[in-house]
N, C-alpha and C positions, 0 to 999 in steps of 0.2 A: 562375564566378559571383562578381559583386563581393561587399563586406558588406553594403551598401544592398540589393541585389538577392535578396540571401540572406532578409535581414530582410523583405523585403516579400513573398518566398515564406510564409515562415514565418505571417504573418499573413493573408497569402490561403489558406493553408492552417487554420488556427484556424477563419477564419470560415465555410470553406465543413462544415470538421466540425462546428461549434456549429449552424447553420442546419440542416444534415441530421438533428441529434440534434431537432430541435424539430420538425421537418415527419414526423420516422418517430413523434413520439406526441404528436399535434393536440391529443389529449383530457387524457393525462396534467397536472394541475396543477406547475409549478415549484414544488419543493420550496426555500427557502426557507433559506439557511445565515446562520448568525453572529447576534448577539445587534440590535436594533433600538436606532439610538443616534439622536441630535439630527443628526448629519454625515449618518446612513442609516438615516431614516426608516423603510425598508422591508425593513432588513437589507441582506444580501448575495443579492439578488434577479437575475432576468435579467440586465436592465438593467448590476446591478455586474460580473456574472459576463464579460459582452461586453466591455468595459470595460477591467478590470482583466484580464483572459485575455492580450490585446496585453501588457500591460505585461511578464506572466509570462513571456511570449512573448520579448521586448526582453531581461529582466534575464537567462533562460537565454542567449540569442546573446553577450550582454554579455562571462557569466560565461563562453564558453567563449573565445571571442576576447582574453581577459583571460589564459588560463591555456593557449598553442600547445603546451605540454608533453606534453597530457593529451589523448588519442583517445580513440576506442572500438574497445574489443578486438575481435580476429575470432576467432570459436573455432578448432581445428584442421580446420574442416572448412571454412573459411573465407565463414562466417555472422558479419555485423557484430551483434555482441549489447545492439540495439536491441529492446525488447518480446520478449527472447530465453525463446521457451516451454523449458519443463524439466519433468519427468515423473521422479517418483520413488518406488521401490516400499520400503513399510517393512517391519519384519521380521514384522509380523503380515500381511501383503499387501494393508496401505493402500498406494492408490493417491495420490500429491498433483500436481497440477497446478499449475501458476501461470508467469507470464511477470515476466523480469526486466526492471524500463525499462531499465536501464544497465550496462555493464559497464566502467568506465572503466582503460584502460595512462597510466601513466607513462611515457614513452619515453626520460627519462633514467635511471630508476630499474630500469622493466623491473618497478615492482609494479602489480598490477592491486587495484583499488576497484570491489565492489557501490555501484552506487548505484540510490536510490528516488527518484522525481521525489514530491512532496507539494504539495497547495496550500492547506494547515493550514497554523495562525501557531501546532501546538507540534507538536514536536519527537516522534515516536513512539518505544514499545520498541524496544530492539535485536530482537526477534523474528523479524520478517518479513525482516532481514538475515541473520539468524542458519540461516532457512530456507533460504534463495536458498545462503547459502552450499555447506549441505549438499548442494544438488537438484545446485550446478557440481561440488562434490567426487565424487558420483554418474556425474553425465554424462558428466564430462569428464576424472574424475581427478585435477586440479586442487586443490588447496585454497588458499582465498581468503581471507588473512587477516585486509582489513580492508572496512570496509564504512560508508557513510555515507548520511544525507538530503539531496537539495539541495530548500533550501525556497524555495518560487516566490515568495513574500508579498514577502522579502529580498532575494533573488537570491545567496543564500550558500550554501556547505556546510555544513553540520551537522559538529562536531567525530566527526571519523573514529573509528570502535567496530573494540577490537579483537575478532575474532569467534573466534578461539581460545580465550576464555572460555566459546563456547558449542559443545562439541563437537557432531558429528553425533551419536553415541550419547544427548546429553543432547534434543537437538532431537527427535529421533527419539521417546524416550521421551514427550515431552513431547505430539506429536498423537498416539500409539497412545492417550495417559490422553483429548485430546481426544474422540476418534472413539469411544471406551468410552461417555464419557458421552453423545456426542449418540446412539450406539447405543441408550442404556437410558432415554432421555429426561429425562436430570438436567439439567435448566438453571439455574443460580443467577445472579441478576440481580448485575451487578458496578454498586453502585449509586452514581452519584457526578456531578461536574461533566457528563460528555460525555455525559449521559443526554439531556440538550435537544438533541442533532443525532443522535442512534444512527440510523443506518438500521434497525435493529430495534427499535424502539420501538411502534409499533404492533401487535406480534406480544408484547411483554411483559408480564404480568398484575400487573407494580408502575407503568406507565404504562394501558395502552389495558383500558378496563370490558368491551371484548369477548372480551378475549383470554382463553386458559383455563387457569384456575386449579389448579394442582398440589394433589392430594391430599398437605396437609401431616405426617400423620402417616403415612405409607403405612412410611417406614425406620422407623415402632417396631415393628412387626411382629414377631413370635418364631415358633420354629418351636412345633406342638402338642406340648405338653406340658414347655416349657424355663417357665426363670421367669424 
């Protein structure tokens, strides 16, 4: 397949998945991203999303044709680790799921790079790397030492994270305190800029008047008879 021809998959591919996500929920309202400026009116609405999707579309083909070096790795089972699901059991017998977009080889290097496809204009925590890391060192035996964002908005990488600062053991810890608190129903609003596009915002009781209100004194509690 040529790179034109490539390109113009890739776009008949886009739109016939944008068109199916809109016909599977008739009723569902377009939510509605990014701030509303004098350029866009109406924010980051359908309309930009179709739009601007090609372009996302164009600058990934760009960036890979730009960079022959750089495939995608196949596991040992020889699974190209595109949307590569991973399943990982912790030491309390949390379950964690999730699908990596990317797993990119070096081929002259022979080093393999997590990457996370984003179509944010910032930059996320090393976390969600830091996970992925753990789930291939899990699956695969593997450990993956570095890991990066390619951001759609740019068509760049995100400066490579090394992910050896984030052991599995610390990761690990880190959703067992997770899964503790959504167990016992502690949620504490982490309150700040990204509050205006949260997908949980409407389930929040410091945003939506419907949502339900934690009993704030419930931790002063003592046992009877302590002071």
């Amino acid at each position: 397949m040529s790179d034109d021809a490539a390109l113009i998959a890739g776009y008949e591919e886009f739109g016939n998945i944008f068109m199916q996500e809109l016909l599977k929920h008739p009723d569902v309202p377009w939510r509605t991203a990014g701030r509303k400026t004098k350029a866009l009116p109406n924010g980051e609405d359908k309309d930009w999303w179709a739009e601007e999707g090609l372009n996302m579309v164009r600058r990934y083909r760009e960036w890979r044709e730009a960079n022959p070096n750089i495939n995608i790795w196949h596991t040992p089972q020889g699974e190209p680790a595109i949307e590569l699901q991973v399943i990982v059991r912790l030491e309390d017998g949390t379950m964690v799921k999730g699908y990596i977009d990317r797993i990119y080889q070096d081929f002259e290097s022979g080093e393999l790079l997590i990457g996370d496809l984003k179509t944010g204009s910032k930059t996320p925590a090393p976390i969600q790397l830091a996970v992925y890391a753990m789930a291939v060192e899990q699956t695969f035996g593997i450990r993956i030492k570095y890991g990066a964002y390619w951001m759609a908005r740019e068509g760049t990488l995100s400066t490579p994270i090394d992910l050896d600062k984030y052991p599995s053991s610390m990761v690990s810890r880190w959703l067992r305190d997770t899964n503790k608190a959504l167990s016992l129903g502690i949620f504490t609003p982490h309150v700040g800029m990204a509050c205006g596009w949260c997908g949980l915002r409407d389930n929040c009781y410091i945003w939506a008047d419907d949502a339900p209100t934690p009993d704030f004194n419930d931790d002063l509690n003592t046992a009877e008879g302590s002071e």
